[in-house]
N, C-alpha and C positions, 0 to 999 in steps of 0.2 A: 224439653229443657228450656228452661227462658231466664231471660238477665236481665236486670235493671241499668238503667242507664243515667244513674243518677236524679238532676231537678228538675229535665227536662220530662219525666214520667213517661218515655218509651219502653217499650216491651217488644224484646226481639223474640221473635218465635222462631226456632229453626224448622224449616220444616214445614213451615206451614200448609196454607192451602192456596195453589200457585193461583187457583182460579179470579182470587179476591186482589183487586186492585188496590185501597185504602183499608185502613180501620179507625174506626171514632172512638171515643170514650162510649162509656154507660152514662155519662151523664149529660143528656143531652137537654135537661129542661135548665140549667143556667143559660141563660143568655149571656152573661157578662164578660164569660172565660169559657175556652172549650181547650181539654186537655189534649196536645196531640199524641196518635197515636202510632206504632210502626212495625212495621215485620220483615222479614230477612226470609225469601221463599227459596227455596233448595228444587230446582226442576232435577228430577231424578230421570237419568232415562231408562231404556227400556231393560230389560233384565239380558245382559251378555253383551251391553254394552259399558264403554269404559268413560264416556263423554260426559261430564258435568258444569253446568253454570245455576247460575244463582244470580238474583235480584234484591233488592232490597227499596223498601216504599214507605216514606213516611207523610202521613198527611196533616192539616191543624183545621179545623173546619170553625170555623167561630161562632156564635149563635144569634145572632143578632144578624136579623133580616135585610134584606137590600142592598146588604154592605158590598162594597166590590173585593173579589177574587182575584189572586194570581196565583199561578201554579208555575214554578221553576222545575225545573230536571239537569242534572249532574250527573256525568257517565264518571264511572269509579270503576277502576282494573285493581281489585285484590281485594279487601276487606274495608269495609266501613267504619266510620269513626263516628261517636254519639257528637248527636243536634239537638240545640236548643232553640226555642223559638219564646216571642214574647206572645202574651196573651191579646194585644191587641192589635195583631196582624192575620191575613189571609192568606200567606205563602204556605205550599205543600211543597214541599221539596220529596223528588224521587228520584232515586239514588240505585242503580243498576248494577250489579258486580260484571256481567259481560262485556261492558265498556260501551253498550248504544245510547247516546243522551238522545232524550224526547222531550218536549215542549208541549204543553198545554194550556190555555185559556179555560179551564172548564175547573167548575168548584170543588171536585173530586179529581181523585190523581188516578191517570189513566197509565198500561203500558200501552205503547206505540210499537207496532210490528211492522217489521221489514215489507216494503210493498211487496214479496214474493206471499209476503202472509208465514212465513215461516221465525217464529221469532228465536231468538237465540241461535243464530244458525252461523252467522259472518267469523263471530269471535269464541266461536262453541270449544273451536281447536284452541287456540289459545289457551283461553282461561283451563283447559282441562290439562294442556301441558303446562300451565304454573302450578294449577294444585300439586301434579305426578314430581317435578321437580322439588316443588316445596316439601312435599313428603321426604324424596332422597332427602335432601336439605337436613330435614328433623331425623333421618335414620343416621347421616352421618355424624349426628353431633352427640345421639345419644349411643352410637356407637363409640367417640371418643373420649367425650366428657362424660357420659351415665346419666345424662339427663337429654330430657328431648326440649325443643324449643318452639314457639309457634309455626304452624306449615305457611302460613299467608302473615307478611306482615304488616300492621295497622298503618293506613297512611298518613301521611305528615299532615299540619296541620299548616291550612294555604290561609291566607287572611287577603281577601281580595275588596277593593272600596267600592261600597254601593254607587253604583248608577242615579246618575240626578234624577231622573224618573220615579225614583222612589225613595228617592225625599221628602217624605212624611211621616209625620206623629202617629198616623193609625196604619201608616203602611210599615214601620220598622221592622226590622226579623236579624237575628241572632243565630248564625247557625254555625257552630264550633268548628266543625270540621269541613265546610267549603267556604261559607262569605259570613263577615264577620266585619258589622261597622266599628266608625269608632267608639270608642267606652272611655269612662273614667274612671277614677282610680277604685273607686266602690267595686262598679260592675268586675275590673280586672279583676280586685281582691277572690268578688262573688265564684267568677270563672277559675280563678286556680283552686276554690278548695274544690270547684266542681269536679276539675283535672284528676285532684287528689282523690277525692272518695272514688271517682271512675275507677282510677288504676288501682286504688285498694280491693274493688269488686272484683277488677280482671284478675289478681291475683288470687285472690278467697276460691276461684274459680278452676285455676290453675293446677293438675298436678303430675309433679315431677315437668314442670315447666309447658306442658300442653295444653291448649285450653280445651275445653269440651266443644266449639265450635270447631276448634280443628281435627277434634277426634270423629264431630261427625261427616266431615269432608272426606276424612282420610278413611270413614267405613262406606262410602259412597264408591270407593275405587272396586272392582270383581278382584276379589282375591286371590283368583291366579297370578292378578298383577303385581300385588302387597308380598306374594310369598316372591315372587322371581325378584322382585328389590333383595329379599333377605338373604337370598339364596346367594349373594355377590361376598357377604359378611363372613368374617371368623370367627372361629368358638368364643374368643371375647369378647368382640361385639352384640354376637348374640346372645350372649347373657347381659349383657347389659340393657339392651332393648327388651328383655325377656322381664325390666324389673322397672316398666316405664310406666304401665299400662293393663289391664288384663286383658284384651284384646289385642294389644303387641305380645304379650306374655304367649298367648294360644298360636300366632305366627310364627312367632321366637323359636317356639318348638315345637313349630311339625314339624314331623320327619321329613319332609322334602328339601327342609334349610340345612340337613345332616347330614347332606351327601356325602361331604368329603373333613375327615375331622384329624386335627394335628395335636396331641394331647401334650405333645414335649414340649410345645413353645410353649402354652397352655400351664399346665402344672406338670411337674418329673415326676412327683411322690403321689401317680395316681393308687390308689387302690383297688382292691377285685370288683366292690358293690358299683362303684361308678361307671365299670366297662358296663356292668351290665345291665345297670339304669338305661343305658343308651343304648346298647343291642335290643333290647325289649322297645322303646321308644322311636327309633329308628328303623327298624325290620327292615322290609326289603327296597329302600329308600339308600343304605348306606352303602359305597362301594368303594371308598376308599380310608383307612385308618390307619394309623402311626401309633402307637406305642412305644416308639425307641426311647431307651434307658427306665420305662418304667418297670421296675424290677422286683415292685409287690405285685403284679398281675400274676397270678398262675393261671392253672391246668382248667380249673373250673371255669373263670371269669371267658377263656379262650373259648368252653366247650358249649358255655352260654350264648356266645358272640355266632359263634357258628349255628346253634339252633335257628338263630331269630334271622339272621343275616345272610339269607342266603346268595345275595348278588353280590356280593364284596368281591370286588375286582384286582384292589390291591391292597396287601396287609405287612406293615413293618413288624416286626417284634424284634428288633435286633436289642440286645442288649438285657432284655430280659432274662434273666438267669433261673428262673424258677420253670421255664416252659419247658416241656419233655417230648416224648413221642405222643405222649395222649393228646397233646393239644392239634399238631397235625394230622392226628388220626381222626378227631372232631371234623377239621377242614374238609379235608377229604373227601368226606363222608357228606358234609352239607353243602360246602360253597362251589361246585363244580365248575362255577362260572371264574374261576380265581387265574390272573394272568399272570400278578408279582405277589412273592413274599420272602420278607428278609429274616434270616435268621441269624445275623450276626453275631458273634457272640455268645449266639446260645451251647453251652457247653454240654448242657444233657440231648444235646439232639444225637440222634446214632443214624443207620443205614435205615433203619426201617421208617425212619419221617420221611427218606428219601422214595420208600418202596409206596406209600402212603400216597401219597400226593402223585405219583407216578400212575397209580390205579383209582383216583377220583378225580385227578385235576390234570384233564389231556389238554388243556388251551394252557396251558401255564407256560408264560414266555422269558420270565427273570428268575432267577432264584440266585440267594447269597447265603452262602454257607459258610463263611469263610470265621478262621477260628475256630469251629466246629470243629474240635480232634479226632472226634471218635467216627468220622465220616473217609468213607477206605473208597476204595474200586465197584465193591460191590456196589454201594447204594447209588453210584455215580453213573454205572450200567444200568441200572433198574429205572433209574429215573430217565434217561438217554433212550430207551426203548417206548417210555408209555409217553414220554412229552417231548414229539419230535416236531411242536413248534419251538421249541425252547431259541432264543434268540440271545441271553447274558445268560452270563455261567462265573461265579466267583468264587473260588474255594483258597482265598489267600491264608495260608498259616496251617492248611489242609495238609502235614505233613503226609499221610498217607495214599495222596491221590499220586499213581503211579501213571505209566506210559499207556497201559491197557486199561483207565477211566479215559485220558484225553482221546485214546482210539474209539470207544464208544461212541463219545460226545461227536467226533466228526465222522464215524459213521453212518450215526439215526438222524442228526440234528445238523445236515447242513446249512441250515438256513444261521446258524452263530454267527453272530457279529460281535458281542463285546469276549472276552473270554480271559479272566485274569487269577493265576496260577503263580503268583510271589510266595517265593518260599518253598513251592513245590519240587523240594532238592534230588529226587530219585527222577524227574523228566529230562527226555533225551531228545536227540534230533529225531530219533524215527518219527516219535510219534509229533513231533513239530510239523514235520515234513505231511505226513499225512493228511493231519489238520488241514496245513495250507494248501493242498491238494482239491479237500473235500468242500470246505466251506470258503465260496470266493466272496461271498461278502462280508468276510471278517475287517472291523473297521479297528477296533482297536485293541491292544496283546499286549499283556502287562507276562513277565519270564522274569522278573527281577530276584536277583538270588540262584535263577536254577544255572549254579556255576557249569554244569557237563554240556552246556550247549559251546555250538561254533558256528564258523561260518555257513555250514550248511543250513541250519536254521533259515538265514537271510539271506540266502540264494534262494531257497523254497520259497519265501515270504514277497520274493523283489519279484520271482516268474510268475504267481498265480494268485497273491491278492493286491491289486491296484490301487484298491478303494483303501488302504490301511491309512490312517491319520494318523492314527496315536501308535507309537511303541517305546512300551519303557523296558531298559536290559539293564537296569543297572546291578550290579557284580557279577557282568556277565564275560571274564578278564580272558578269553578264550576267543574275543572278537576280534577282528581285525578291519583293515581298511578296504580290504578286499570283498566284505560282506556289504559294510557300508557304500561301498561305490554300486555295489548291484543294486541297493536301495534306493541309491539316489537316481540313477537311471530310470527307473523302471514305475516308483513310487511318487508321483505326483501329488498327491494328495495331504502329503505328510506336514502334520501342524506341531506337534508335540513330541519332545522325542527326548529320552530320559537314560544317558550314555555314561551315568557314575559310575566309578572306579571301572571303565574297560580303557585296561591302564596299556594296551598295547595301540589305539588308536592315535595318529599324528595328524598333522596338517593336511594331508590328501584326502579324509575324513572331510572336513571341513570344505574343501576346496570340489569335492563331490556334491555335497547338499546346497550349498551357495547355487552353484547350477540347476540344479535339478530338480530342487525343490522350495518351489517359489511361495508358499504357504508358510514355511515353517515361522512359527508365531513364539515357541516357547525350544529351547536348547538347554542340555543342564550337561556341562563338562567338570563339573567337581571331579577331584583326583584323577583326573587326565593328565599325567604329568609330562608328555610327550608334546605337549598343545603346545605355540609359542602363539607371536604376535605375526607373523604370517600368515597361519590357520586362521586368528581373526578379523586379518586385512582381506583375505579371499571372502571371508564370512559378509562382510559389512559392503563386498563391490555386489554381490552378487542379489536377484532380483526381490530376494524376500524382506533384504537388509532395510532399505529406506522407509515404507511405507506400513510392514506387516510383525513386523521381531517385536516382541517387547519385553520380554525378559531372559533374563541369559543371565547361567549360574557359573562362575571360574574359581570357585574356591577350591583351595591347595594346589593350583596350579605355580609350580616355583617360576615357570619359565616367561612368567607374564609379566610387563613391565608397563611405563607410562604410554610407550606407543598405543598399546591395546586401546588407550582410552580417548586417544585420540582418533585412532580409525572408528570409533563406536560413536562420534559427535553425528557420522551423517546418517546412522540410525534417528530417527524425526520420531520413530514412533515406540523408543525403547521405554518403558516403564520402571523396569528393576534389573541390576544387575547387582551379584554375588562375587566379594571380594574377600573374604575369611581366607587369612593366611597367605594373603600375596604380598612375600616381602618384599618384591621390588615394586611396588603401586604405591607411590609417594598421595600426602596429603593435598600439594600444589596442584595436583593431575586431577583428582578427585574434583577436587574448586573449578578448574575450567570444566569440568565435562559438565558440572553443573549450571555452571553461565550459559553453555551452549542447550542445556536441557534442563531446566527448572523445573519438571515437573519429576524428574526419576527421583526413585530409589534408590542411595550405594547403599549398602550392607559390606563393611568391611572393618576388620580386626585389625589392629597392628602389636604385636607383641613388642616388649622391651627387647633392645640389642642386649646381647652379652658383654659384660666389660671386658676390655682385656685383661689377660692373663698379669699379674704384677711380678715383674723379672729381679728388680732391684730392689734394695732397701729394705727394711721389716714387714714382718710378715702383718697385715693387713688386721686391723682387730676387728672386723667380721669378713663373714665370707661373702662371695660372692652375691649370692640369692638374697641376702640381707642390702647388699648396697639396691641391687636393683628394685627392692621393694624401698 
């Protein structure tokens, strides 16, 4: 590859041959004028290494004998700028990218090595972490803008006053990008169309913003290295780098940049042939993909992905509507190595995805089945037997998962820790109790909806899992304060905790957890209608109040007034609080709680009062609900 450099008639070679110090012209019998010459050498090292520097040399050798010599050297860290020189001077200017300046008296431009004899060795690191960086540089910008941009960029241009010394008519020299005398207004003119036609070259040169000097830097790097850059990138970026270059194009997509792929953020409305462009192109390189909400993917596209894909470790499909038993029988059947797969949503899944996967995929540690109706006991056994490292377990809206699935689950699978069963209306305390029995590192228990439970429950839950954070019960109206104070005793850990409509809890509720649990981060008392402003005076003295709380939900709470809002000022670190339907929580209360915390959240409703009743006089010529609108 070589480039002109405009009027000054250099010729950069990249690449050249590091051995040669100078280059002259071919025409060496004018005496009058001797054109100079220059080259850009690229020291490549040894093969599995990652270190590169570069030099650059340019000479002017005059032809006319006798004449006296000087040789200058200018150390330059990043890229080169074109030099011009006049015809009747003797200065070689050599110009080094590794940043070592060298001086010579001799008529030929020499490089000068480090007295260890080892040249390029001081600033080797250096320069080889500006190129690596300059590269990220050019990957993040053609990752965000679609265009990539120089890796090294060109140096400013320094104008520095010649030295009395060479204050002469036949010693003058002109060189654009380090010393440059004075000129007049011709020469200036001369110099910017030089400027101009340069940068029209760099451009002509240019594509998709990168020049070919930078592409051959950036193919200097071992490619293990260029892929581990990409491999940091997302499916958008990588198509966009993927349309920079064709050698960015060939990195862009190999399968090793396709580890892990998110199609939703990506595009929604994928289709079957693009799963399986990328199953085919990806193989055993991919091990994690997303498909949520694409819901043209069917049976085939899955049964493709599973062919090629055998390491996939984690696989969304939630939301997929068209995916059946065939496509988990595919999994099964290939991806043995498989930890997580979601099937949210998916409506045609039955018992036998669950028997499936339970007989090819024994590491399987998550599974979401939830919405899945046609999913009973049976499959929830079957699966509880062959993947008893299973660790989450979600089957929300699973009306038919009964007491003898959750006996399974904490039979085979003690090791459960997430386990969330909303809406699961036929579970009882027995099989709660068991659970919490079997599996003590259960961290967090979503029961929201399953109304048959009580305190027993949370007696079970407060003696034998410690580790619980999270528990959500909401309409769970069968609870009392007597479950919650075992909780609070006993349950240190608890951050999250989601207590709607259990409409039989009061202030000693509150006045339990304040103590006992110094974590708690998130509260939701909506339709607690028992709560007053004492429950949240205990709440806000006690250890988690100050520095840890930061949201807290009181909506339909009638009993709650402006005190509330005041005892909640020396929460420092509250975020959001829910006011829906609290008729006595004035707008005035609202204001200072804000003064004192500018950065919260209120969320709150205030419905219209009812007019009074009109006792006297005519009857009213609209009604009620008319005045108030």
């Amino acid at each position: 590859m070589f480039a002109s450099t405009g009027e000054t008639g250099v010729v950069v070679d990249v690449g050249g041959d590091s051995s040669s110090g100078s280059r002259s012209n071919g025409g060496s019998g004018n005496n009058s004028s001797g054109g100079p010459g220059g080259s850009i050498e690229l020291l490549c090292p040894p093969s599995g290494s990652s270190s590169i520097s570069g030099s650059a040399s340019f000479s002017s050798n005059s032809g006319a004998s006798g004449s006296s010599s000087q040789t200058h050297s200018t150390a330059v860290s990043g890229a080169t700028d074109h030099s011009s020189s006049s015809n009747n001077n003797n200065h070689s200017p050599s110009l080094q990218l590794n940043g070592n300046a060298s001086a010579s008296s001799n008529n030929t431009t020499t490089r000068q090595s480090p007295p260890n004899g080892n040249s390029h060795t001081n600033n080797n690191n250096n320069h080889n972490t500006n190129i690596i960086s300059g590269f990220c540089s050019t990957i993040w910008r053609s990752a965000t803008f679609g265009s990539a941009t120089p890796v090294i960029n060109p140096l400013p241009t320094v104008h520095n006053t010649k030295p009395k010394s060479m204050e002469s008519s036949s010693d003058s020299c002109s060189l654009s990008s380090s010393i440059a005398p004075e000129v007049g207004p011709a020469d200036q003119q001369r110099t910017a169309d030089t400027s101009t036609q340069d940068q029209q070259e760099d451009q002509s040169q240019t594509f998709l913003g990168a020049t070919e000097l930078d592409d051959e830097l950036i193919k200097q790097l071992p490619k293990e290295v260029l892929l581990r850059v990409f491999s940091y990138l997302d499916v958008v970026s990588l198509c966009r780098c993927a349309q920079v270059c064709k050698y960015w194009n060939v990195l862009a997509l190999d399968g090793s940049s396709w580890q892990k792929i998110n199609l939703f953020d990506f595009q929604r409305d994928i289709e079957g042939p693009v799963i399986e462009n990328i199953s085919q192109r990806c193989r055993g390189f991919l091990k994690s993909l997303s498909l949520r909400g694409c819901q043209s993917v069917g049976d085939q596209s899955v049964r493709t992905l599973a062919n090629h894909c055998h390491n996939i470790e984690h696989l969304d499909l939630s939301e997929c509507k068209k995916i059946t038993d065939i496509s988990t029988q595919s999994i099964s059947r290939y991806c043995s190595k498989l930890t997580a797969i979601n099937l949210d949503s998916c409506s045609n899944i039955t018992d036998n995805s669950l028997k499936y996967l339970s007989d090819g995929c024994p590491n399987l540690m998550e599974i979401n089945v939830s919405w899945c109706h046609l999913i009973s006991e049976n499959g929830v056994e079957a699966l509880a037997r062959g993947c008893v490292k299973l660790r989450k377990f979600s089957s929300k809206g699973c009306k038919q998962i009964n007491d003898n699935a959750i006996m399974c689950l904490a039979k085979y699978c003690p090791d459960l820790m997430v386990l969330n069963l909303h809406s699961c209306e036929t579970i009882s305390d027995s099989s709660i109790r068991q659970l919490a029995a079997n599996c003590h590192k259960l961290q967090k228990l979503c029961v929201s909806k399953c109304a048959d439970l009580t305190d027993l429950t949370l007696l079970s839950l407060s003696q034998h899992n410690h580790l619980l954070n999270t528990l959500e019960v909401s309409g769970c109206r069968n609870f009392t304060d007597i479950g919650f104070q075992a909780l609070g005793r006993n349950c240190k850990y608890l951050e999250r905790m989601d207590l709607e409509e259990c409409s039989q809890i009061t202030d000693l509720t509150l006045a339990h957890l304040a103590t006992g649990c110094p974590s708690l981060e998130k509260l939701t008392l909506s339709h607690c209608e028992l709560i007053t402003d004492d429950g949240i005076r205990h709440l806000t003295t006690g250890s988690c109040a100050a520095e840890i709380l930061s949201v807290l939900e009181l909506d339909n709470c009638p009993l709650i007034t402006d005190r509330t809002l005041e005892h909640l000022v020396s929460c420092h670190n509250l975020q959001r609080i829910e006011l829906f339907d609290c008729q006595l929580i004035t707008r005035t209360a609202i204001r200072k709680l804000k003064n004192h915390l500018p950065n919260i959240k209120v969320h709150a409703y205030f419905a219209p009062g009812t007019p009074p009743a009109v006792t006297s006089g005519h009857r009213p010529r609209y009604c009620r609900c008319c005045e108030i609108l």
